[in-house]
C-alpha atoms as an extended CHARMM CRD file, in Angstrom:
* protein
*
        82  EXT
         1         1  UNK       CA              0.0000000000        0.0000000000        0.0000000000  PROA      1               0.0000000000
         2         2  UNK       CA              2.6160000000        2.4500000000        0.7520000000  PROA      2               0.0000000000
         3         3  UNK       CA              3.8820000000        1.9970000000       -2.6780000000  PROA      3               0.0000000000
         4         4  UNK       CA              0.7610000000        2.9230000000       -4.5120000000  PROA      4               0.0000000000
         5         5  UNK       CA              1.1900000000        6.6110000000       -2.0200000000  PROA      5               0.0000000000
         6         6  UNK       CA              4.6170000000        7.0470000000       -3.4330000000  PROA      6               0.0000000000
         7         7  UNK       CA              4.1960000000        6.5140000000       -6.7890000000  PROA      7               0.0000000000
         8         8  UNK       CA              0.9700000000        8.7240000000       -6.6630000000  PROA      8               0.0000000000
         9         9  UNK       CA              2.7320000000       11.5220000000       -4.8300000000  PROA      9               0.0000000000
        10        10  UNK       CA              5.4680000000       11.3850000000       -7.6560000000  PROA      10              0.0000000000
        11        11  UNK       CA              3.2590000000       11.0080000000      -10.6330000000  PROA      11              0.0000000000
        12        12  UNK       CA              0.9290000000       14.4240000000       -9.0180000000  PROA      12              0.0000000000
        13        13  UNK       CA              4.3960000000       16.0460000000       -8.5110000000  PROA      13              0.0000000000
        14        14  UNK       CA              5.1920000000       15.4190000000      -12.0560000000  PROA      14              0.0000000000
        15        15  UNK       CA              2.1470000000       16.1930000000      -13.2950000000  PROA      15              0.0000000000
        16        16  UNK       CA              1.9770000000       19.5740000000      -11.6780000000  PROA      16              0.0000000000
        17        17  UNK       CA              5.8500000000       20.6510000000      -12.5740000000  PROA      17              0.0000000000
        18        18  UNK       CA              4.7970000000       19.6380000000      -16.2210000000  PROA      18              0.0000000000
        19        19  UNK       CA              1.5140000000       21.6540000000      -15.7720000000  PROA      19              0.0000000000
        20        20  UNK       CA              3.1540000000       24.3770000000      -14.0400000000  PROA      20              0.0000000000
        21        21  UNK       CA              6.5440000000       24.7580000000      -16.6690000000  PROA      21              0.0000000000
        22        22  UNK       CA              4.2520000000       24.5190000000      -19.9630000000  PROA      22              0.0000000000
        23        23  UNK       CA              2.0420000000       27.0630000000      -18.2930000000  PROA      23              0.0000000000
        24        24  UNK       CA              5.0790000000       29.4010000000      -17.9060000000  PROA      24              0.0000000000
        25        25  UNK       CA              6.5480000000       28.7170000000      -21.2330000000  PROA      25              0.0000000000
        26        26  UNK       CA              3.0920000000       29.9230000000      -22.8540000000  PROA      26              0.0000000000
        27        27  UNK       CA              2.6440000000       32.7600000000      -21.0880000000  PROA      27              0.0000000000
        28        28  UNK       CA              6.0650000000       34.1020000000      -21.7400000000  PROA      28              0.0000000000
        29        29  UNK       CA              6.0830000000       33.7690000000      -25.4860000000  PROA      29              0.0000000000
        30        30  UNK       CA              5.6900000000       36.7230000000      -27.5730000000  PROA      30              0.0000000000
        31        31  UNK       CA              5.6470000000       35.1990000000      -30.5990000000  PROA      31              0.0000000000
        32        32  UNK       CA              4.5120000000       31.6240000000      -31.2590000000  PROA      32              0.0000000000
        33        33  UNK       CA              5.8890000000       29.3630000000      -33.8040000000  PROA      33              0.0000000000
        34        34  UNK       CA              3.5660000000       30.2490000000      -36.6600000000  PROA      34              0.0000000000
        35        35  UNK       CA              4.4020000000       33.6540000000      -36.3590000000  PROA      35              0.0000000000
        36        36  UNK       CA              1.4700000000       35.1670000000      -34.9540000000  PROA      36              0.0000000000
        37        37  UNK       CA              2.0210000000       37.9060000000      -31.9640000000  PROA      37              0.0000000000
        38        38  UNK       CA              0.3710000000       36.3870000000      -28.4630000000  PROA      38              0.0000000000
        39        39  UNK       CA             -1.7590000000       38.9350000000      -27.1860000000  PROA      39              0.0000000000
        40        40  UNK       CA             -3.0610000000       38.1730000000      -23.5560000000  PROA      40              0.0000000000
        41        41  UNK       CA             -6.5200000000       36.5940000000      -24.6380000000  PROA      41              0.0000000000
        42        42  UNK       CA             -4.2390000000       34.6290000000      -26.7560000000  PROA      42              0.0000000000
        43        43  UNK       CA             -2.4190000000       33.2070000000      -23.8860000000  PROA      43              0.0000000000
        44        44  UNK       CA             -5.2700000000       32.9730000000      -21.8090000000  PROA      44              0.0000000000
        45        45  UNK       CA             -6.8950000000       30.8120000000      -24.4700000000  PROA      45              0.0000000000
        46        46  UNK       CA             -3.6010000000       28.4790000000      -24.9740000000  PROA      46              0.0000000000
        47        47  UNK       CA             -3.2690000000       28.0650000000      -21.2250000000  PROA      47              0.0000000000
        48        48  UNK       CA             -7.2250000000       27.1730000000      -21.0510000000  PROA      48              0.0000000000
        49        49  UNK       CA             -6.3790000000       24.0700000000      -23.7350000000  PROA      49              0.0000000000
        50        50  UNK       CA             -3.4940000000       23.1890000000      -21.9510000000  PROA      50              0.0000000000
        51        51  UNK       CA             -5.6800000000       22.6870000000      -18.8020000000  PROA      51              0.0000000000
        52        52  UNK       CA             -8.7010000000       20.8110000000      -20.4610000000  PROA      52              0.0000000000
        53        53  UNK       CA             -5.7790000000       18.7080000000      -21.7240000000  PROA      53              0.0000000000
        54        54  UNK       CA             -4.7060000000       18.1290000000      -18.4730000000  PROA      54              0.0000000000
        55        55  UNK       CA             -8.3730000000       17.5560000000      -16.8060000000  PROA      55              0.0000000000
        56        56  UNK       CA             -8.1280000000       13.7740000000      -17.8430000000  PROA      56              0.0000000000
        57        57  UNK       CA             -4.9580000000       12.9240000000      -15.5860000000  PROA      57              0.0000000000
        58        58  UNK       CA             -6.0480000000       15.3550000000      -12.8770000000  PROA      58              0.0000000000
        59        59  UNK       CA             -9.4550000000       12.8570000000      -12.6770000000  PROA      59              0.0000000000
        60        60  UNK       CA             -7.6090000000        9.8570000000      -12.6630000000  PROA      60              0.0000000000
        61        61  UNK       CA             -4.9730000000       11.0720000000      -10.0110000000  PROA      61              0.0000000000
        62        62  UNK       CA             -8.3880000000       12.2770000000       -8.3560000000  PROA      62              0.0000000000
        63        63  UNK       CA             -9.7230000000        8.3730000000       -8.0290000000  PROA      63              0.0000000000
        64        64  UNK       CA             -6.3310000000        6.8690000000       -7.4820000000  PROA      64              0.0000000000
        65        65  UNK       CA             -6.3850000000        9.2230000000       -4.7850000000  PROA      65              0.0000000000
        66        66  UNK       CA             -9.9560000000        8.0360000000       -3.7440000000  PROA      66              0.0000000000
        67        67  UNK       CA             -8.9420000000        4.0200000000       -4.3590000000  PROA      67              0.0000000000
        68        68  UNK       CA             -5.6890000000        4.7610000000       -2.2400000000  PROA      68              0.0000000000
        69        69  UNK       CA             -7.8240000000        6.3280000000        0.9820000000  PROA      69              0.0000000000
        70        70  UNK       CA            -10.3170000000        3.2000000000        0.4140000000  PROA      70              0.0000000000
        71        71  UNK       CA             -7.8160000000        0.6910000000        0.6970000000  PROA      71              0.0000000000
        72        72  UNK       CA             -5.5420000000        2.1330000000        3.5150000000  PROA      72              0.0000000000
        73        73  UNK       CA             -8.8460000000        2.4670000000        5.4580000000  PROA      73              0.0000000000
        74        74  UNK       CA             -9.7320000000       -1.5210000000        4.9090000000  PROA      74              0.0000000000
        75        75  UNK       CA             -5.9180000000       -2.5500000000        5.3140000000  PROA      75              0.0000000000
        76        76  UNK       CA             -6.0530000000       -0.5010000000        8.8760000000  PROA      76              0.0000000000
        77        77  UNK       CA             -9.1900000000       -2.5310000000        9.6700000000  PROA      77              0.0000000000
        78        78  UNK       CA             -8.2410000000       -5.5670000000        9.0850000000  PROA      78              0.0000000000
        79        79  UNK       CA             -9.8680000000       -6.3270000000        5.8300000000  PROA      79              0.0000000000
        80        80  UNK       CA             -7.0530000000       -7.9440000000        3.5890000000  PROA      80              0.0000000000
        81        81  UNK       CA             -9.6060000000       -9.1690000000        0.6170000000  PROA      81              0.0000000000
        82        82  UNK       CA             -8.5510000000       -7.2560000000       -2.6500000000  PROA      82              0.0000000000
């Protein structure tokens, strides 16, 4: 059980580092690779993608989360059936 915690702390750690660098790399462009200037609804608009793109993983770290809590509470019970 405690590995499932570790490897879902790292992989949310990850996650947010990668969330957080791409998020910093598109709002500090000036110009993107097309050519086209970024104006702030621009950016706004990228980063908004970037996040819907990264709603998936944030649900299933949300019910790994949720399957972690369920089976550390039957495991400190007791209750070893998988």
């Amino acid at each position: 059980m405690k590995v499932s915690w570790i490897l879902w702390s790292i992989v949310t750690s990850t996650e947010i580092v990668v969330f957080s660098a791409l998020t910093f790399l598109l709002w500090a462009r000036e110009i993107d690779a097309a050519g086209a200037i970024q104006t702030t609804e621009i950016k706004l608009i990228s980063i908004a993608v970037l996040a819907l793109a990264f709603l998936i993983p944030a649900v299933v770290q949300v019910l790994w989360l949720t399957i972690n809590l369920v089976m550390s509470r039957k495991y400190k019970k007791g209750i070893h059936k998988f």
